[in-house]
DRENBA-437477 format. One record per residue (C-alpha): x, y, z. Coordinates in steps of 0.02 Angstrom, whole numbers, padded with zeros to 5 digits, always signed. Each point is the difference from the previous one (the first is absolute). Last residue first. Layout:
XYZ
...
This chain:
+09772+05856+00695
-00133+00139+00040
-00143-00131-00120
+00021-00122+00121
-00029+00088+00146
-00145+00084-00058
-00068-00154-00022
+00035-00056+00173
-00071+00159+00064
-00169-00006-00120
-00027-00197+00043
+00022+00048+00198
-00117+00126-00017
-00140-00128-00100
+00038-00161+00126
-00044+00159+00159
-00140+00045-00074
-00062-00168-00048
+00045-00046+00185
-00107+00106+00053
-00146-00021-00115
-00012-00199+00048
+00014+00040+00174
-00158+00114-00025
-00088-00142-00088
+00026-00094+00144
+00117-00191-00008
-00076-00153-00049
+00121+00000-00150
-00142-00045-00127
-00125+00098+00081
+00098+00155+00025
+00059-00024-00187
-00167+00030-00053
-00057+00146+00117
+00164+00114-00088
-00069-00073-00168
+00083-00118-00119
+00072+00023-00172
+00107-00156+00005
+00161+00073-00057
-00015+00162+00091
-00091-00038+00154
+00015-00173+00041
+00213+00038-00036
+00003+00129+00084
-00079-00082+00160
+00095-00155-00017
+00154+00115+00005
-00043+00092+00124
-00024-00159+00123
+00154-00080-00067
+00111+00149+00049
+00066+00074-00156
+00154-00062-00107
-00115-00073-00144
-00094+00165-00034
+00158+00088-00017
+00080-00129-00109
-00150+00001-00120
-00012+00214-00021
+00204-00013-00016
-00045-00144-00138
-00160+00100-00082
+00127+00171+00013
+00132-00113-00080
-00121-00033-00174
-00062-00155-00075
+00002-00111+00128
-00070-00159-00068
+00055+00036-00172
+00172-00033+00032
-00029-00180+00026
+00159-00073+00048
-00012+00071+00165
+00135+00064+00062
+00098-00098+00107
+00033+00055+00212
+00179-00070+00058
-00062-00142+00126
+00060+00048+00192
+00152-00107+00055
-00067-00133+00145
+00001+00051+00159
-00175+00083+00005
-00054-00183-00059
-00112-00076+00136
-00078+00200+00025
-00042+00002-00193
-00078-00155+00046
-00107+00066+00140
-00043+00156-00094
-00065-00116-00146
-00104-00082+00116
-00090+00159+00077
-00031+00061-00209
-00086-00156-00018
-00106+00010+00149
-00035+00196-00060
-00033-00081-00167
-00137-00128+00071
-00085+00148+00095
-00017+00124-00164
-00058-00142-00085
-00127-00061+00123
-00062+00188+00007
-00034+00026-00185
-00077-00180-00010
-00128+00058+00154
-00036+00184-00075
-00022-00111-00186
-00109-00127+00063
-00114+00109+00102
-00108-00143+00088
+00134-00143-00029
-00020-00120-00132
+00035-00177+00071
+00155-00120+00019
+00146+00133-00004
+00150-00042+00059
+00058-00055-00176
-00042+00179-00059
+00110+00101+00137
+00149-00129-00064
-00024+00031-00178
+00012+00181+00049
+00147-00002+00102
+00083-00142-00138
-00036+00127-00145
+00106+00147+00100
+00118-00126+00030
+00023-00029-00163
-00009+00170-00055
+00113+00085+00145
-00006+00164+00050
-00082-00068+00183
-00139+00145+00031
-00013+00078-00193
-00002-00181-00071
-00140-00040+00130
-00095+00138-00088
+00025-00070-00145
-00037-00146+00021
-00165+00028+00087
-00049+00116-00142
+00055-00165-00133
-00097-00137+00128
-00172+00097+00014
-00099-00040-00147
+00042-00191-00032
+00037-00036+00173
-00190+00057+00068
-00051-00090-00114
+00088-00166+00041
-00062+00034+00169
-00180+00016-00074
+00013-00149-00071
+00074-00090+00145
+00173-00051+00026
């Protein structure tokens, strides 16, 4: 890895993380997404962080397509019973978990989007370049991520 590589690592790899957290909700797979994006990478590209931001969001979609196919191997099997975490303090309060579940159970293309938008702070013309999709795209299906958040919500709160 070259010095500027290694750079690269040492001030990017926590944001990627996270964000990759956000896509796969998963630590350690979030961490092997990123450490993955990083091992590919043999020279600094021109906009290091658009390009690292991208690589991540691809490498978790692949993730995300595998997980799908297993899930699919072992639809037979009995479903796990859902734990709670053991660290209360993650989720501090149930509108943060309904909030969490509702962002989890959209499509994966809204989701990504949310998730670039509100966790990562990025703009409409930013996540069009990472996604390779229109900015116009990206506002549609923001729209349509943010109404179905409110029903679902609402949802949960009626029961």
């Amino acid at each position: 890895m070259t010095a500027d590589v290694q750079s690269l690592y040492a001030r990017h790899y926590l944001p990627l993380v996270r964000l990759a957290l956000h896509l796969v909700d998963d630590l350690e797979t979030a961490e092997d997404v990123v450490q993955d994006v990083f091992a590919g990478l043999r020279t600094p590209p021109d906009d290091p962080l658009r390009y690292l931001r991208r690589a991540v969001v691809n490498r978790a979609r692949s993730v995300l397509r595998r997980r799908k196919v297993v899930r699919g191997f072992l639809a037979g099997a009995p479903p796990l019973e859902d734990a709670e975490a053991a660290d209360g303090d993650v989720l501090r309060n149930e509108r943060r978990r309904a909030l969490l579940a509702a962002v989890a159970q959209l499509p994966r293309r809204q989701r990504e989007i949310v998730v670039l938008r509100y966790y990562e702070d990025l703009a409409v013309t930013e996540i069009a370049e990472i996604l390779g999709i229109s900015a116009g795209a990206v506002s549609s299906s923001l729209g349509r991520a943010l109404d179905s958040l409110q029903n679902r919500i609402g949802e949960d709160r009626e029961q």
